[in-house]
TISE-110410 format. One record per residue (C-alpha): residue number from 1; x, y, z. Coordinates in steps of 0.25 Angstrom, whole numbers, padded with zeros to 4 digits. Each point is the difference from the previous one (the first is absolute). Example, Ala and Ser with C-alpha at 12.3 -4.5 7.8 and 13.67 -1.06 7.14 Angstrom:
BEGIN
<node><nr>1</nr><xx>0049</xx><yy>-0018</yy><zz>0031</zz></node>
<node><nr>2</nr><xx>0006</xx><yy>0014</yy><zz>-0002</zz></node>
! end
This chain:
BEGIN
<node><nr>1</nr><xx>-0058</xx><yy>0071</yy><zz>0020</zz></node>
<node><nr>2</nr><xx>-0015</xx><yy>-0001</yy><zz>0002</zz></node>
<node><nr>3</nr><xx>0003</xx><yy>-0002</yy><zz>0016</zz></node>
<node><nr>4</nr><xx>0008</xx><yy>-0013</yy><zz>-0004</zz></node>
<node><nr>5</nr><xx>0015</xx><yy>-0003</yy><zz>0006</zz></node>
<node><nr>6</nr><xx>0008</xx><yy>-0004</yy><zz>-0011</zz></node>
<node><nr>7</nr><xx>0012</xx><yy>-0009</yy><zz>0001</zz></node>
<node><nr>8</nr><xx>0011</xx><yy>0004</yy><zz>-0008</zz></node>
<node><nr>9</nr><xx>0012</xx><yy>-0008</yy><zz>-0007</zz></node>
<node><nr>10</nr><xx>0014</xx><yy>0007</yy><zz>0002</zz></node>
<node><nr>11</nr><xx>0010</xx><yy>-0005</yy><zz>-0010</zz></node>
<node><nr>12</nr><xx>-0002</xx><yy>-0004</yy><zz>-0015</zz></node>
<node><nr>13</nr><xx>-0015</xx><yy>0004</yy><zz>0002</zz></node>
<node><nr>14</nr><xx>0000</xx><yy>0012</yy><zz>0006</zz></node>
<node><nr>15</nr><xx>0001</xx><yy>0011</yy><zz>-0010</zz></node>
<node><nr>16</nr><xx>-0010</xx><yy>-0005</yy><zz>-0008</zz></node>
<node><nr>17</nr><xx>-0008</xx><yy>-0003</yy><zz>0010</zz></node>
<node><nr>18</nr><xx>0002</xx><yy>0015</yy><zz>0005</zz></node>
<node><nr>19</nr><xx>-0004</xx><yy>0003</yy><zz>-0014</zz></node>
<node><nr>20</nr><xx>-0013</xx><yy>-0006</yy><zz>0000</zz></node>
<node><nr>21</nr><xx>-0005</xx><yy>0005</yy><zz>0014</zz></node>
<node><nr>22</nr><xx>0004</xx><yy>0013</yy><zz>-0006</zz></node>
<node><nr>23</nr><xx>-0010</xx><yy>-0002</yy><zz>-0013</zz></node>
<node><nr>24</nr><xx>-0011</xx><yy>-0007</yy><zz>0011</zz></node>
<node><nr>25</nr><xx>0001</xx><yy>0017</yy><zz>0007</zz></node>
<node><nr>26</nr><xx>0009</xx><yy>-0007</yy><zz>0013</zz></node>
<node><nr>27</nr><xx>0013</xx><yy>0012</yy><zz>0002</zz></node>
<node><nr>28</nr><xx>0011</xx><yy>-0009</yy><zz>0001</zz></node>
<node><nr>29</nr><xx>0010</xx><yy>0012</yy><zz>0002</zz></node>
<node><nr>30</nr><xx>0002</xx><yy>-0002</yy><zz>0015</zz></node>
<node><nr>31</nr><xx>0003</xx><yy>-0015</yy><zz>-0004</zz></node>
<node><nr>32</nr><xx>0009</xx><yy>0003</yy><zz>-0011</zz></node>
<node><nr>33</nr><xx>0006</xx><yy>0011</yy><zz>0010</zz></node>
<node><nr>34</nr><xx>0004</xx><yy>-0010</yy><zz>0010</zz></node>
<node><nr>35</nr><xx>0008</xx><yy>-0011</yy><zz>-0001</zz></node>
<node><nr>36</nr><xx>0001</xx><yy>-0006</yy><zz>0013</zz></node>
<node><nr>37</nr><xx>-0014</xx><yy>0003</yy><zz>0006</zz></node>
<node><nr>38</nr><xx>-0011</xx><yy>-0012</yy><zz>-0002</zz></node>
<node><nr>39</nr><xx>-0014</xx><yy>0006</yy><zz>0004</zz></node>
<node><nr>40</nr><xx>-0005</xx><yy>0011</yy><zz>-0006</zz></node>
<node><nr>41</nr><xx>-0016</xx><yy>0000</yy><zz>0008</zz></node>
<node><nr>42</nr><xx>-0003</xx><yy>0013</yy><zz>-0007</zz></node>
<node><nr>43</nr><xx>0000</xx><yy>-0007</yy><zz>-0016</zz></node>
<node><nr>44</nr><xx>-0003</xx><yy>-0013</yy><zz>0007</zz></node>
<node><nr>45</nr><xx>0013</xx><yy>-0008</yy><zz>-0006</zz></node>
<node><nr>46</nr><xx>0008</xx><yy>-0009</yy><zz>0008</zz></node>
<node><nr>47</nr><xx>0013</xx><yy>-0003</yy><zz>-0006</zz></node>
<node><nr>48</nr><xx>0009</xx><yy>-0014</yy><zz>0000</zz></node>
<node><nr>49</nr><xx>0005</xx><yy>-0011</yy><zz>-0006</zz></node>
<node><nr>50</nr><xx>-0008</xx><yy>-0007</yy><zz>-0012</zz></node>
<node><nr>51</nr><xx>0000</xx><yy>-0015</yy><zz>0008</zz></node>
<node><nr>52</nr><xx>-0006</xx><yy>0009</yy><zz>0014</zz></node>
<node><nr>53</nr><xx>-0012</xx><yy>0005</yy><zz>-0009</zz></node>
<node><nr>54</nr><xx>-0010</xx><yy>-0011</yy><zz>0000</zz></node>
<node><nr>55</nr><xx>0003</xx><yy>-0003</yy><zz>0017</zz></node>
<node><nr>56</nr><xx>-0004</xx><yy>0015</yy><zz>0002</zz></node>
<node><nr>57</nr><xx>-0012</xx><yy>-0001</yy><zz>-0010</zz></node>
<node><nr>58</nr><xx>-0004</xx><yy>-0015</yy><zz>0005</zz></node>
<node><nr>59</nr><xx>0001</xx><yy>0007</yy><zz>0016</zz></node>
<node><nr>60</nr><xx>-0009</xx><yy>0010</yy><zz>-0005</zz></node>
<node><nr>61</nr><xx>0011</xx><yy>0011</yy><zz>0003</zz></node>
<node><nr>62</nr><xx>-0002</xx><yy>0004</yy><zz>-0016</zz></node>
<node><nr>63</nr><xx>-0013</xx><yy>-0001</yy><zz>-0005</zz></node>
<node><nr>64</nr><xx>0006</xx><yy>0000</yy><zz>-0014</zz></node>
<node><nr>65</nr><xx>0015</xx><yy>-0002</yy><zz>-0005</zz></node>
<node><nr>66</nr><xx>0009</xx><yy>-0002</yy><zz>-0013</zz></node>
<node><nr>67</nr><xx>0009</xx><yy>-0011</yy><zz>0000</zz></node>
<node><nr>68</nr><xx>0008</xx><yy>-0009</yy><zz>-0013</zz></node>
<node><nr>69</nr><xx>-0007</xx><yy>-0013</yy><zz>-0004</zz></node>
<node><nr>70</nr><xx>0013</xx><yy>-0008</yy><zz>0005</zz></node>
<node><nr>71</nr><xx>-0002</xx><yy>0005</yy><zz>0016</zz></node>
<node><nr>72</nr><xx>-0015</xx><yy>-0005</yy><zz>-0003</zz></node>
<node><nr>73</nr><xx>0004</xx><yy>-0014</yy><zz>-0006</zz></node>
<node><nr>74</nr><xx>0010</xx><yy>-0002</yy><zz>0011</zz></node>
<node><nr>75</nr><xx>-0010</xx><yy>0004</yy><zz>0011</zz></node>
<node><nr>76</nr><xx>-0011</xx><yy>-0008</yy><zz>-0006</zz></node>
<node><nr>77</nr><xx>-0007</xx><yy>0000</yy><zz>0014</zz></node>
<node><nr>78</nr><xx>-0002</xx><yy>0012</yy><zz>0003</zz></node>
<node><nr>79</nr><xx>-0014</xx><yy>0004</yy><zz>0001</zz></node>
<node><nr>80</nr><xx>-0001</xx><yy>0011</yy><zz>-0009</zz></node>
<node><nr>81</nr><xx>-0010</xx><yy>0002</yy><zz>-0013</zz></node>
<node><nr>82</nr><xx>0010</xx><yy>0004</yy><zz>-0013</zz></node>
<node><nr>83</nr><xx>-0010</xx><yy>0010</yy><zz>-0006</zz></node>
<node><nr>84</nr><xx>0009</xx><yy>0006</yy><zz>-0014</zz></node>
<node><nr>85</nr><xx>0012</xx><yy>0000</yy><zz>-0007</zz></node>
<node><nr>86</nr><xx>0008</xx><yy>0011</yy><zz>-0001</zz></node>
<node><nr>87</nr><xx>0008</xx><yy>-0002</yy><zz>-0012</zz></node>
<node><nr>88</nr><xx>0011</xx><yy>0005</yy><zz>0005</zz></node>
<node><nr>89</nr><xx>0014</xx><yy>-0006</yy><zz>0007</zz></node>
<node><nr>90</nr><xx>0001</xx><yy>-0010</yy><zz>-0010</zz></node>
<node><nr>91</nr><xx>0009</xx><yy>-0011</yy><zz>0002</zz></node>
<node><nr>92</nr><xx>0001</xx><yy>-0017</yy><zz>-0002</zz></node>
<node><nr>93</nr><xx>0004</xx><yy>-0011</yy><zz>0009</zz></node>
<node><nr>94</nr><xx>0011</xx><yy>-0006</yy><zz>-0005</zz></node>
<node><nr>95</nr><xx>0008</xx><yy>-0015</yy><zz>0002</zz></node>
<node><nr>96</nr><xx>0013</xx><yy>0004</yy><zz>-0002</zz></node>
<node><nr>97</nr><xx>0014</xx><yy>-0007</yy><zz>0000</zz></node>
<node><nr>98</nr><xx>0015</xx><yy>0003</yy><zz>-0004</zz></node>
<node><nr>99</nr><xx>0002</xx><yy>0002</yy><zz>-0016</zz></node>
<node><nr>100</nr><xx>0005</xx><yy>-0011</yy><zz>-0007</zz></node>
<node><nr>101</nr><xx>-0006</xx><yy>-0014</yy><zz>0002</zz></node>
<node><nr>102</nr><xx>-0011</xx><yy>-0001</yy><zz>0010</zz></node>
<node><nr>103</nr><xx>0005</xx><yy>-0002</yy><zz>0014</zz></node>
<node><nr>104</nr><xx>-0012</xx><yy>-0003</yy><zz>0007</zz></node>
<node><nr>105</nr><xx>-0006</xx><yy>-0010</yy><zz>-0013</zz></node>
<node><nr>106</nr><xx>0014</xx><yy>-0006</yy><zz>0002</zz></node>
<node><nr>107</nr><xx>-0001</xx><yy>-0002</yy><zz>0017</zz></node>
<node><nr>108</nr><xx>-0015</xx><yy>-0005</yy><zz>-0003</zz></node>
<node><nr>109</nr><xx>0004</xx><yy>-0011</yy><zz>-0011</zz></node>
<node><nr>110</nr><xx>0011</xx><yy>-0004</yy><zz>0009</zz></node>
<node><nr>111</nr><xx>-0003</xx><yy>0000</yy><zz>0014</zz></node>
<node><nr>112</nr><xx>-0016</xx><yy>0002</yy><zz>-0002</zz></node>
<node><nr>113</nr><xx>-0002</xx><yy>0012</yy><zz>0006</zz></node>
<node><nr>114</nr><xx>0005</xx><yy>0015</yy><zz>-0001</zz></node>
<node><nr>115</nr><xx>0004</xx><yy>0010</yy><zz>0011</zz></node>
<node><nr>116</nr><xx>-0007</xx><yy>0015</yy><zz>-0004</zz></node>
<node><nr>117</nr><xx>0002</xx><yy>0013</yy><zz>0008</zz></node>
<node><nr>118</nr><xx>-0010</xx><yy>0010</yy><zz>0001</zz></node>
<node><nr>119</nr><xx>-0009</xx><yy>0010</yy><zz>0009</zz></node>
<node><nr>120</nr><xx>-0013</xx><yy>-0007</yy><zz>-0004</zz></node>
<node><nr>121</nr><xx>0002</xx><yy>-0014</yy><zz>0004</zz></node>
<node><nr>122</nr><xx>-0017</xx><yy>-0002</yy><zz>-0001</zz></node>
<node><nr>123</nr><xx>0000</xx><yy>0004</yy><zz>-0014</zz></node>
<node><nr>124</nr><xx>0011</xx><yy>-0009</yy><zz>-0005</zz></node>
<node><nr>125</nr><xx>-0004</xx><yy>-0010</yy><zz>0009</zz></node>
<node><nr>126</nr><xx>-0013</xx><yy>-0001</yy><zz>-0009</zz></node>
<node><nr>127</nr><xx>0005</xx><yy>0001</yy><zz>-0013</zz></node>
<node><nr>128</nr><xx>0011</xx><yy>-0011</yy><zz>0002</zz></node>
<node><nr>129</nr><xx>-0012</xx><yy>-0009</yy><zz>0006</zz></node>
<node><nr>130</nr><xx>-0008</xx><yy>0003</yy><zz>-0011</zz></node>
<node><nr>131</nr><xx>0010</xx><yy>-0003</yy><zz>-0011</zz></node>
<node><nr>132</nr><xx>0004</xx><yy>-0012</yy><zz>0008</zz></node>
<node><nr>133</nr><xx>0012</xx><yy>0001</yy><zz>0002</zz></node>
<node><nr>134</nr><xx>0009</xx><yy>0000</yy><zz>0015</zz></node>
<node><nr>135</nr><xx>0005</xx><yy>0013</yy><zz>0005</zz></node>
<node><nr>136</nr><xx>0009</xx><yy>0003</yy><zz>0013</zz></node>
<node><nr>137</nr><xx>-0005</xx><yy>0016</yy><zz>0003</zz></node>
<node><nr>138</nr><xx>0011</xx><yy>0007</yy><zz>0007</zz></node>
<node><nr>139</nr><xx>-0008</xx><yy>0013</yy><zz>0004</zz></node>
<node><nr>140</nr><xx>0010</xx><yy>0012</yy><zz>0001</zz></node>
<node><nr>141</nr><xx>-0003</xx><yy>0016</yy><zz>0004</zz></node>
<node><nr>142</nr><xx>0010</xx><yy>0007</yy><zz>-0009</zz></node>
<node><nr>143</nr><xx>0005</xx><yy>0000</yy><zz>-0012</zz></node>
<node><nr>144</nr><xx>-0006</xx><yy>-0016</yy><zz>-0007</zz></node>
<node><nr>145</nr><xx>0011</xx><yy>0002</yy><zz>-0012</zz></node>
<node><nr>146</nr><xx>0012</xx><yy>-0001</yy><zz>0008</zz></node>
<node><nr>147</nr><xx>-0005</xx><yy>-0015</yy><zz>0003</zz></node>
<node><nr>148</nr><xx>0003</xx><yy>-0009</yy><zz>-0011</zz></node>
<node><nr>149</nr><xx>0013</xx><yy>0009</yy><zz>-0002</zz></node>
<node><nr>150</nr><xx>0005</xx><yy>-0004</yy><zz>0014</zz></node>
<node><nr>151</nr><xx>-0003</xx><yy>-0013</yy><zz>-0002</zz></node>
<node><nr>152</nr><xx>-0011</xx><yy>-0002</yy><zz>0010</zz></node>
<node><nr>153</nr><xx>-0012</xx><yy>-0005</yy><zz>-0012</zz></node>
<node><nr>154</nr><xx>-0002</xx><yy>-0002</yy><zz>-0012</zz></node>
<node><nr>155</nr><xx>-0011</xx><yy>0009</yy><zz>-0005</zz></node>
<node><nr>156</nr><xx>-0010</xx><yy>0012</yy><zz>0006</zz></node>
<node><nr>157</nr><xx>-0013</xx><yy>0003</yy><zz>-0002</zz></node>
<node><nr>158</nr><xx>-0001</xx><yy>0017</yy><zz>0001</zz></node>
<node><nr>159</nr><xx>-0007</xx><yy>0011</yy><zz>-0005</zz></node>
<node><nr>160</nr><xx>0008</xx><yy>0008</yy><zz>-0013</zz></node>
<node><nr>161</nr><xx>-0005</xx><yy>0013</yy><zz>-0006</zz></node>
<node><nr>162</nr><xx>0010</xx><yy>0003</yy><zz>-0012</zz></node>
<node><nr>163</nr><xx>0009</xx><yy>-0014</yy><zz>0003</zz></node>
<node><nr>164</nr><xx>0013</xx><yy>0009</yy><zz>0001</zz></node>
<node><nr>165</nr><xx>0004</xx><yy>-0005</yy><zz>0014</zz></node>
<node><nr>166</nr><xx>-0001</xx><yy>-0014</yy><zz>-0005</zz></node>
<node><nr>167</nr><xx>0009</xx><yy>0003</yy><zz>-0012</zz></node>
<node><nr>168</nr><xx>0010</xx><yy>0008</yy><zz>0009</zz></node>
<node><nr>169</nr><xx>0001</xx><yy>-0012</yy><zz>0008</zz></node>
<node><nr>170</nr><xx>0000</xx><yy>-0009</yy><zz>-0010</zz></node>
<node><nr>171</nr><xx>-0012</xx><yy>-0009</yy><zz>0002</zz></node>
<node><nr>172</nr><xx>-0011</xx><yy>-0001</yy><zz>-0011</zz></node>
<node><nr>173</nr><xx>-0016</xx><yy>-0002</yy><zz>0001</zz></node>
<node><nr>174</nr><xx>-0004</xx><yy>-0018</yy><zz>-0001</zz></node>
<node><nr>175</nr><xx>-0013</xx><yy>0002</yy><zz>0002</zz></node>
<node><nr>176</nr><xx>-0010</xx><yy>0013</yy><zz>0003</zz></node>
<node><nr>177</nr><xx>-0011</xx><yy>-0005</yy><zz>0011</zz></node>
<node><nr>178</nr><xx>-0009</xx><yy>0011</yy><zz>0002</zz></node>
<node><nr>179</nr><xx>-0003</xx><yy>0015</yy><zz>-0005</zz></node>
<node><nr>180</nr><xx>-0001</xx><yy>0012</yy><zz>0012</zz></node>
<node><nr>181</nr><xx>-0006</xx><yy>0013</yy><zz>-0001</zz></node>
<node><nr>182</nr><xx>-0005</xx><yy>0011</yy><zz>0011</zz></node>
<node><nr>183</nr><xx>-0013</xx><yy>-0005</yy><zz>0006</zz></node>
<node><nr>184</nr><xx>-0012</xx><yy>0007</yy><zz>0007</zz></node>
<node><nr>185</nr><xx>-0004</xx><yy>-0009</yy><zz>0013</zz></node>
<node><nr>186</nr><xx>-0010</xx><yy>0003</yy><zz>0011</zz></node>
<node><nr>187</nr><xx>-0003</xx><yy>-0005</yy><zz>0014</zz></node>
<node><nr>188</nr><xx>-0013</xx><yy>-0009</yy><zz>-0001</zz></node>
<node><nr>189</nr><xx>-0007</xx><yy>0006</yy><zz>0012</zz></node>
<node><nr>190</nr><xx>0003</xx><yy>0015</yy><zz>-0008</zz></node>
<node><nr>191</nr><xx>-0004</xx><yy>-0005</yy><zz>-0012</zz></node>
<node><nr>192</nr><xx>-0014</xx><yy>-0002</yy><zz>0007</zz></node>
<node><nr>193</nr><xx>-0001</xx><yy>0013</yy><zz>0009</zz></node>
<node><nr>194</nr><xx>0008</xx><yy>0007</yy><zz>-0008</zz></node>
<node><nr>195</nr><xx>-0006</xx><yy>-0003</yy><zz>-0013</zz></node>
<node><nr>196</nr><xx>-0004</xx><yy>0013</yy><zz>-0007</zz></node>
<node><nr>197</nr><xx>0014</xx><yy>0007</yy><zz>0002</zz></node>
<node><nr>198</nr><xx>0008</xx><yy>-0012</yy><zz>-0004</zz></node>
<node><nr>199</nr><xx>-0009</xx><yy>0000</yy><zz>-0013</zz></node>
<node><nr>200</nr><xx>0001</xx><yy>0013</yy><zz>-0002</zz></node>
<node><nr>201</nr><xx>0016</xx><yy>-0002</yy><zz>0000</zz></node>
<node><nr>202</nr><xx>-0001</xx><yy>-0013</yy><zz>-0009</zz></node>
<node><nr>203</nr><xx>-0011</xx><yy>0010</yy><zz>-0011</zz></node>
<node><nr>204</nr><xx>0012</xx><yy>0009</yy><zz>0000</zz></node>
<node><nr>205</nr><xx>0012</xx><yy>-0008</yy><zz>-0001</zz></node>
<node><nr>206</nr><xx>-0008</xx><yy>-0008</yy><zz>-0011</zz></node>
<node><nr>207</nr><xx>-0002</xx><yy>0014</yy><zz>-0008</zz></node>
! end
């Protein structure tokens, strides 16, 4: 693309994202071909984990890449410029907790703090200082929901698309702490050297 390395998001992202480097003239059939390879040099795409993106780009691996807002908050220092939204990957950051009578209000009222699992401990590290109120993070790799259902907290703070997995696991959105879409970022140092290509890009994803 324009001699650029792209970084690509595998995952919830990655169809889309595929979609969109096909309307910017990049051919993603050898991508889309293979799932276990990760470099394709002759489109210029490297593929990995959404949370990986912003390393590669901030090491100046990429010159450019796509990652959701939510890796971007969490990794809020990494050194990277945010150049568009995307408008597409939508989802919410969400407080959630057991149906019924609020578990985690309850731990809070009576022993003045409440335990919350999640995979972005920075995140609702923030919000729960910014609203003031004490938070025990627990931060746990796999899946956050099974958490408050074992027993081990009160609440999580993760990221829901439709909210079905919640509700198949019997917990419920408190609170909605943030919104996350797919995002454009650049490596400073490409953004400068680089700048007519990664302009050129930005022009057309804009169109």
């Amino acid at each position: 693309m324009n001699g650029l390395t792209v970084a690509v998001p595998r995952g919830a992202l990655f169809g889309e994202t595929l979609d969109l480097l096909d309307r910017l003239g990049v051919d993603t059939a050898e991508v889309r071909a293979n799932d276990r390879k990760l470099l394709f040099e002759d489109a210029g795409l490297i593929t990995m984990r959404p949370s990986d993106v912003p390393t590669y780009v901030e090491a100046g691996a990429a010159d450019v890449g796509i990652t959701g807002k939510d890796v971007l908050m969490e990794q809020a220092e990494r050194d990277v410029y945010e150049l568009a939204d995307l408008n597409y990957g939508g989802c919410r950051m969400v407080l959630a907790t057991r149906a019924g009578d609020d578990p985690a209000a309850e731990a809070l009222r009576r022993l003045g703090v409440m335990r919350i699992a999640t995979k972005y401990p920075r995140i609702a590290a923030r919000y729960f200082e910014r609203t003031g109120r004490q938070a025990e993070i627990v931060e746990v790799k796999g899946s956050v929901e099974l958490a408050p259902l074992a027993g081990l907290v009160e609440g999580i703070v993760d990221l829901t698309a439709s909210g079905a997995t919640l509700e198949q696991n019997g917990l419920v959105v408190r609170e909605e702490i943030a919104r996350s879409t797919a995002r454009l970022i650049a490596n400073p140092v490409a953004h400068k050297l680089k700048a007519g290509a990664i302009d050129d890009v930005l022009r057309r994803v804009r169109a």
